[in-house]
DSSP file (Angstrom, degrees, kcal/mol; ACC not computed):
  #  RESIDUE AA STRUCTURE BP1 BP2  ACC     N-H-->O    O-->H-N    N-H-->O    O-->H-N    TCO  KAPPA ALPHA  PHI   PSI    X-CA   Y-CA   Z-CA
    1    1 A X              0   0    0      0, 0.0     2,-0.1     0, 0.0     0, 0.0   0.000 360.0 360.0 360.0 154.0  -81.4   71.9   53.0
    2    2 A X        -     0   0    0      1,-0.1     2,-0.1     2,-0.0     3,-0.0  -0.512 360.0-116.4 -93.0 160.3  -77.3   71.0   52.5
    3    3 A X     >  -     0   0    0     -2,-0.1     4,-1.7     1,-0.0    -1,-0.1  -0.354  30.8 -97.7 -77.2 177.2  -75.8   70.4   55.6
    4    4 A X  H  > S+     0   0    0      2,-0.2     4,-0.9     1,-0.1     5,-0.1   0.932 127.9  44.7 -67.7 -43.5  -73.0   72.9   56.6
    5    5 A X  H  4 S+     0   0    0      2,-0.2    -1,-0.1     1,-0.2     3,-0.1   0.840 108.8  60.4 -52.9 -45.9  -70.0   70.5   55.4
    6    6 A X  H >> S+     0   0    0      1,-0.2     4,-1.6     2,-0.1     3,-1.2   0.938 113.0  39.7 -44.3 -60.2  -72.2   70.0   52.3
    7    7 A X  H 3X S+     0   0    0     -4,-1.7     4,-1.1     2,-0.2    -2,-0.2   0.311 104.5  56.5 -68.6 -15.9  -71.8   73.7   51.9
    8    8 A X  H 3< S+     0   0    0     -4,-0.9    -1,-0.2     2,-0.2    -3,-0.1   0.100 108.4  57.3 -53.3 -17.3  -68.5   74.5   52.6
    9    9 A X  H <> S+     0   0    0     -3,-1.2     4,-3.1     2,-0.2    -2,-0.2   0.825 105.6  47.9 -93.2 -54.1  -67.8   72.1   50.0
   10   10 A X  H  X S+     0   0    0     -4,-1.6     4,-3.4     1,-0.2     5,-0.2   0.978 107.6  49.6 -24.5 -87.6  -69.7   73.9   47.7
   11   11 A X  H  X S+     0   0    0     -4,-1.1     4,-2.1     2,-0.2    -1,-0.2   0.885 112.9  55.8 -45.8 -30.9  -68.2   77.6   48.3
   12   12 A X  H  >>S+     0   0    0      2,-0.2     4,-3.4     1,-0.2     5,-0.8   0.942 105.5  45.5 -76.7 -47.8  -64.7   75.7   47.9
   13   13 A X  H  X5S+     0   0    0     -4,-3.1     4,-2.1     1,-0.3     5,-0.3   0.941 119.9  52.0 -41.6 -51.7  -65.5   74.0   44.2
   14   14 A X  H  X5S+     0   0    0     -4,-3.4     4,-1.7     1,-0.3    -1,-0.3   0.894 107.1  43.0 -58.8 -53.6  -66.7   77.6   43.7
   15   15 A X  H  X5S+     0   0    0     -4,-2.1     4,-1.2     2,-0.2    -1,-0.3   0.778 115.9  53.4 -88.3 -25.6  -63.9   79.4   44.7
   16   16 A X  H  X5S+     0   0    0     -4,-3.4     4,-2.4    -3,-0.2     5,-0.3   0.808 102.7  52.0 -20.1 -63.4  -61.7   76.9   42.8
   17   17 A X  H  XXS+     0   0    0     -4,-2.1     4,-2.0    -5,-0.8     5,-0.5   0.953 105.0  61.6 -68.7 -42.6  -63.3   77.1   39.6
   18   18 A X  H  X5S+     0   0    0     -4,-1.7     4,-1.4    -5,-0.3    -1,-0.2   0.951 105.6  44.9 -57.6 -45.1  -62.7   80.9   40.2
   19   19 A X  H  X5S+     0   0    0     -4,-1.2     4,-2.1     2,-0.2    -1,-0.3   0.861 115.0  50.6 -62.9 -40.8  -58.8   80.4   40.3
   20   20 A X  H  X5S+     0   0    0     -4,-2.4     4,-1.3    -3,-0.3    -2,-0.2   0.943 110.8  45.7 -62.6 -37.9  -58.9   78.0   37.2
   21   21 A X  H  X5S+     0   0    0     -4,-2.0     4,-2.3    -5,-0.3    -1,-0.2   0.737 114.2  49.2-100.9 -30.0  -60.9   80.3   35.1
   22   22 A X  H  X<S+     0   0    0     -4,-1.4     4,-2.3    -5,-0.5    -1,-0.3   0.868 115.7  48.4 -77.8 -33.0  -58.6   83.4   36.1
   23   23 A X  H  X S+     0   0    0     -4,-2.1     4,-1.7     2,-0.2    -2,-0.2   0.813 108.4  46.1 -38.4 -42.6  -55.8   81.3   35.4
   24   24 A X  H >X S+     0   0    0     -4,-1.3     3,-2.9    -5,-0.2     4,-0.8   0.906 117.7  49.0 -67.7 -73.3  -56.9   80.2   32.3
   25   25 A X  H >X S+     0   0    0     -4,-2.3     3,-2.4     1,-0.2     4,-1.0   0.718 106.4  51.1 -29.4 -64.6  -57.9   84.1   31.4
   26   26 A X  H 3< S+     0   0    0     -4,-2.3    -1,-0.2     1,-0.3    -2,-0.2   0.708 115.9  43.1 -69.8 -18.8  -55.0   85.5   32.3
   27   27 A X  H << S+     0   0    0     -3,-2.9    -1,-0.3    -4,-1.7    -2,-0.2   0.142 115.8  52.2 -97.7  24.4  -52.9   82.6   29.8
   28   28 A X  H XX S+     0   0    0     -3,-2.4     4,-2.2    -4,-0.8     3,-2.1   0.664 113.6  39.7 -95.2 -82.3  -55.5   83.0   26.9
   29   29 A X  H 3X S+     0   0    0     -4,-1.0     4,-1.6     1,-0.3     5,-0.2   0.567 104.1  59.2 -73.7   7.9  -55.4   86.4   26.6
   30   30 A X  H 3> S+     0   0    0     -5,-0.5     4,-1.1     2,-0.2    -1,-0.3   0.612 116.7  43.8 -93.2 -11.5  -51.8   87.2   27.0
   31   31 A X  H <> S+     0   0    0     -3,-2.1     4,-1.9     1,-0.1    -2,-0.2   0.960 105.3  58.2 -95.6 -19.3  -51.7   84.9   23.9
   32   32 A X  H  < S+     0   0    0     -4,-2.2     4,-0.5     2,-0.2    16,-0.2   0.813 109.7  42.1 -36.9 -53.9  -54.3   86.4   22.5
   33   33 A X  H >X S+     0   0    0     -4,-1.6     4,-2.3     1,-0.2     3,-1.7   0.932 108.1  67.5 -70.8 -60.6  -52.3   89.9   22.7
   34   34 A X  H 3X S+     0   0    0     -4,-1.1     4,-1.3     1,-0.2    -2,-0.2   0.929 106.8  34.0 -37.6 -32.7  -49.2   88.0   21.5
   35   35 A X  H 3< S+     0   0    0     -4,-1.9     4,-0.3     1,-0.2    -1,-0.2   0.729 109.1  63.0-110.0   6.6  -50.4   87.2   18.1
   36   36 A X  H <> S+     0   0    0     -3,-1.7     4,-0.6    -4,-0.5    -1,-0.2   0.538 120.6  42.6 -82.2 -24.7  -52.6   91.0   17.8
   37   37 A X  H  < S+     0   0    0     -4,-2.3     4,-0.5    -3,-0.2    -2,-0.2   0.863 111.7  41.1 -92.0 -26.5  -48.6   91.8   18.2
   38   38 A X  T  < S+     0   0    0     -4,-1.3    -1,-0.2    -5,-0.5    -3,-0.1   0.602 117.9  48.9-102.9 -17.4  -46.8   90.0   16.5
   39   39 A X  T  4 S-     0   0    0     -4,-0.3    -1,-0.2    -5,-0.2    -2,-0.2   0.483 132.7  -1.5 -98.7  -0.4  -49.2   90.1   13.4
   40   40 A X  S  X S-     0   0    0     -4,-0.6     4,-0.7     4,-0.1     3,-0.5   0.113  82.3-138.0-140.5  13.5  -49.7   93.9   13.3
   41   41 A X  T  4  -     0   0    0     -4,-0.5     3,-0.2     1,-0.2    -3,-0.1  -0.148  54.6 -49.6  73.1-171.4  -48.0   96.0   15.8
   42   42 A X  T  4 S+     0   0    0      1,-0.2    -1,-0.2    -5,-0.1     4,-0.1   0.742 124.5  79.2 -72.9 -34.2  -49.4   99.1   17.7
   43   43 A X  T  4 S+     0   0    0     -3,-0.5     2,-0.3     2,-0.1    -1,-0.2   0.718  83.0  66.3 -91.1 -22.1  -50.5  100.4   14.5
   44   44 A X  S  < S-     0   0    0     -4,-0.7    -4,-0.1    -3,-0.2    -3,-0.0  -0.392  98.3 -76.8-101.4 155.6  -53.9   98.0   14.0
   45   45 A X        -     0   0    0     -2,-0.3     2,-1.4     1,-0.1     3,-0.2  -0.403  46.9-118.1 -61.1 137.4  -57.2   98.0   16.0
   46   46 A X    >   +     0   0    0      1,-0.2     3,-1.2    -4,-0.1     4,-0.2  -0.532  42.0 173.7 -69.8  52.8  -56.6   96.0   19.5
   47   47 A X  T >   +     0   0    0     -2,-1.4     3,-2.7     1,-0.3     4,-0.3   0.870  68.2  70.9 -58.1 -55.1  -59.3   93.2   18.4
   48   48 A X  T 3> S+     0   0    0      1,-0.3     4,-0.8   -16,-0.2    -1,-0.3   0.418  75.0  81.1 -70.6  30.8  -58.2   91.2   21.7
   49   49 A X  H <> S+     0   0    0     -3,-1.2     4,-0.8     2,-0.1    -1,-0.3   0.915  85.7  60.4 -83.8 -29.9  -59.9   93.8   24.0
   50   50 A X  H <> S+     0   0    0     -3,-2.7     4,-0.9    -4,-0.2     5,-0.6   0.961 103.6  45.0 -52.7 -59.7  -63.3   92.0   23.3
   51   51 A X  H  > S+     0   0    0     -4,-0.3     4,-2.0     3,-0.1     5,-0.4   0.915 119.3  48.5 -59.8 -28.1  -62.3   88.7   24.7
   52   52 A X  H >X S+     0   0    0     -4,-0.8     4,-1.5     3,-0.1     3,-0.9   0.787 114.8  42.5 -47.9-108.5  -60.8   90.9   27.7
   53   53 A X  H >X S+     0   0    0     -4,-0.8     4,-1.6     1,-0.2     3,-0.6   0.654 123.2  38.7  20.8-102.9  -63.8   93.0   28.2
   54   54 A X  H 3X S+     0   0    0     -4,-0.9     4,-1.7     2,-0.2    -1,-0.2   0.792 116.6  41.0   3.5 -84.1  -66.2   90.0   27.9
   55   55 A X  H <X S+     0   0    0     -4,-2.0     4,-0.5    -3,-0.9    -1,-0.2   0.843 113.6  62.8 -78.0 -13.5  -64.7   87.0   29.6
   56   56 A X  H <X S+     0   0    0     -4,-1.5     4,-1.6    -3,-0.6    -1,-0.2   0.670 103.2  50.2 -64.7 -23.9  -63.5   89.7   32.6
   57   57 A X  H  X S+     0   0    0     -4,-1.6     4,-2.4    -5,-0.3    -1,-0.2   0.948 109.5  44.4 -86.8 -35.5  -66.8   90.4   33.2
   58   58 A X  H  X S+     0   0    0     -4,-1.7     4,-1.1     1,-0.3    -2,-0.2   0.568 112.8  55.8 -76.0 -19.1  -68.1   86.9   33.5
   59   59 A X  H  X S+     0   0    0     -4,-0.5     4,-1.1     2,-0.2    -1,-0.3   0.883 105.9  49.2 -94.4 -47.0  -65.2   86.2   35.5
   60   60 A X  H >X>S+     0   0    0     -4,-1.6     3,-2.3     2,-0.2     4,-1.4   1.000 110.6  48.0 -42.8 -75.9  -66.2   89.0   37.8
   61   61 A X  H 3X5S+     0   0    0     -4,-2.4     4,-2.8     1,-0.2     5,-0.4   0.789 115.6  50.3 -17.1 -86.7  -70.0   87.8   38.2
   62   62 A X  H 3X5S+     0   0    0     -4,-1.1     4,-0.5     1,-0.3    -1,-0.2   0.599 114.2  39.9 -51.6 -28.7  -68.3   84.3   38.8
   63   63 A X  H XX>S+     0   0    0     -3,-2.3     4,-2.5    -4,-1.1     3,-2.1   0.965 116.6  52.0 -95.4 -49.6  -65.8   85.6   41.6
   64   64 A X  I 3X>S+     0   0    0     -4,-1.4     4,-1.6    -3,-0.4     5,-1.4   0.875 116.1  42.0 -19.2 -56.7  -68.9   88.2   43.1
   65   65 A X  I 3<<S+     0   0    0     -4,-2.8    -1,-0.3    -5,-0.6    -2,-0.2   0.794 116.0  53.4 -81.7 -16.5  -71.0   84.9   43.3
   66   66 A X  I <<5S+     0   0    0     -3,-2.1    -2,-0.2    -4,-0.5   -51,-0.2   0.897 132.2   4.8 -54.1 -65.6  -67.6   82.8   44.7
   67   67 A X  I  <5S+     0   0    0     -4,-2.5    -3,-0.2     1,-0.1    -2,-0.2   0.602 131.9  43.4-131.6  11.6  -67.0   85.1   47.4
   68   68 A X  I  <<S+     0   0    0     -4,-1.6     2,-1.0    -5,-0.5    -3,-0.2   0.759  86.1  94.3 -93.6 -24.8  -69.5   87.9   48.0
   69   69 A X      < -     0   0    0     -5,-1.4     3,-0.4     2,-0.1    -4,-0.1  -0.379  58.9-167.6 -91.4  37.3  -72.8   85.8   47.6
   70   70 A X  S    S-     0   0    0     -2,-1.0     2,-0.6     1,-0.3     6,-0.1  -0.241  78.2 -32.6 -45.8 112.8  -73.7   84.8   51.3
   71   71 A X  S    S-     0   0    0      4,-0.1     4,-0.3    -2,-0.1    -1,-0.3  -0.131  99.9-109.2  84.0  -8.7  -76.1   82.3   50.6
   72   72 A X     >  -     0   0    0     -2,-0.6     4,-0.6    -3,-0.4    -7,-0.0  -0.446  38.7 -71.9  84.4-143.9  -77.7   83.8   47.4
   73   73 A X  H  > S+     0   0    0      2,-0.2     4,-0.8    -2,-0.1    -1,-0.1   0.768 132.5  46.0-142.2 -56.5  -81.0   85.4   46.5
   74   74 A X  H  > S+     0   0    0      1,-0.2     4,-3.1     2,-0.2     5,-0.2   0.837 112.3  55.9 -68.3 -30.8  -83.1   81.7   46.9
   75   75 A X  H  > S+     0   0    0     -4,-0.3     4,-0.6     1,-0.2    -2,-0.2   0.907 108.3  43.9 -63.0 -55.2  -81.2   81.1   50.2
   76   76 A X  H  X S+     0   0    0     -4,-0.6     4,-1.1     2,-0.2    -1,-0.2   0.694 114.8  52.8 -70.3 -22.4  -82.3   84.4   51.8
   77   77 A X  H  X S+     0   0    0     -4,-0.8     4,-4.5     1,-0.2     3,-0.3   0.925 107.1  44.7 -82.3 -48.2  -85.8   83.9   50.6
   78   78 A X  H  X S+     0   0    0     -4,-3.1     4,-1.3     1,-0.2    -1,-0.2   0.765 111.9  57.8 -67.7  -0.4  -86.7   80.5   51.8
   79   79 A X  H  X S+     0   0    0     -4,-0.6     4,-2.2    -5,-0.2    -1,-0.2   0.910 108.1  44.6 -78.7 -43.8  -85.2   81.7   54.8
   80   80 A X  H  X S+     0   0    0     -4,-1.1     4,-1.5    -3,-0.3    -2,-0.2   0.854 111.9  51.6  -4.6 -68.8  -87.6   84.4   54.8
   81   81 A X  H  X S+     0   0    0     -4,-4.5     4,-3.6     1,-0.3     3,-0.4   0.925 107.0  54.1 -67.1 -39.6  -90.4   82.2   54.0
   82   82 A X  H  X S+     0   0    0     -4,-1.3     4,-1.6     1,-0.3    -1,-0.3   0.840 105.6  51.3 -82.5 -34.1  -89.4   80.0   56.7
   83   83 A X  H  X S+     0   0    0     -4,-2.2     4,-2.5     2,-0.3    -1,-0.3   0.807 115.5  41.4 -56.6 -36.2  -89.5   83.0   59.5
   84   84 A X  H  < S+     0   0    0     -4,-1.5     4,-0.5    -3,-0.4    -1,-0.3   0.800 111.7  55.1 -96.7 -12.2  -93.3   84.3   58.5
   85   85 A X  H >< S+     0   0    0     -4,-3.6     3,-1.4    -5,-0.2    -2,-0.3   0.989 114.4  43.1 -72.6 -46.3  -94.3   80.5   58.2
   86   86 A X  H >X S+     0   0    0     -4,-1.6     3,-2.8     1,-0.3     4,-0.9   0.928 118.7  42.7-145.2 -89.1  -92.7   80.5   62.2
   87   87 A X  T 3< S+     0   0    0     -4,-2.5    -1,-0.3     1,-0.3    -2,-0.1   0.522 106.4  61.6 -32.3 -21.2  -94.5   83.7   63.0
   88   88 A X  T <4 S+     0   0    0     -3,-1.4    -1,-0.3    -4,-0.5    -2,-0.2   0.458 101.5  58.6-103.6 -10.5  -98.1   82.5   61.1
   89   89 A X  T <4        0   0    0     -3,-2.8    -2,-0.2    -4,-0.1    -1,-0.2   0.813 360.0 360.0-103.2 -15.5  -98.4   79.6   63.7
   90   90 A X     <        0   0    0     -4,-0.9    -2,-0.2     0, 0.0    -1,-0.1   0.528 360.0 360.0 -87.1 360.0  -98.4   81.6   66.8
């Protein structure tokens, strides 16, 4: 088991990385749409919705698991485990 400090440390790198990587998107794909404009107009298929679409979703997972994700899925189990091991000695 992390300690609490350990883990606080954790959730911050995470929630960091969350900020880079929405940074980054949001100055990718606005150049991404700059050159879908500036090389064809309105008039051609919108190619840079895929990397929108896409990397928005992964960036959603990534903020969900940042800041929604109390303790995760393995966290809740061994906690679990640790309650019916607690219960199984009495």
């Amino acid at each position: 088991m992390e300690s609490t400090n350990e883990k606080l440390w954790r959730i911050a790198r995470q929630r960091a990385r969350v900020k880079n990587n929405a940074i980054s998107y949001l100055i990718v794909n606005t150049f991404l749409i700059g050159i879908w404009y500036f090389s064809s107009g309105y008039s051609h298929f919108f190619w840079p919705m895929f990397p929108l679409i896409f990397w928005g979703m992964g960036l959603g997972f990534e903020y969900y698991h940042a800041y929604h994700d109390n303790g995760g899925v393995a966290e809740r189990e061994y906690q679990k485990l640790l309650k019916e091991e607690e219960r199984s000695r009495r």
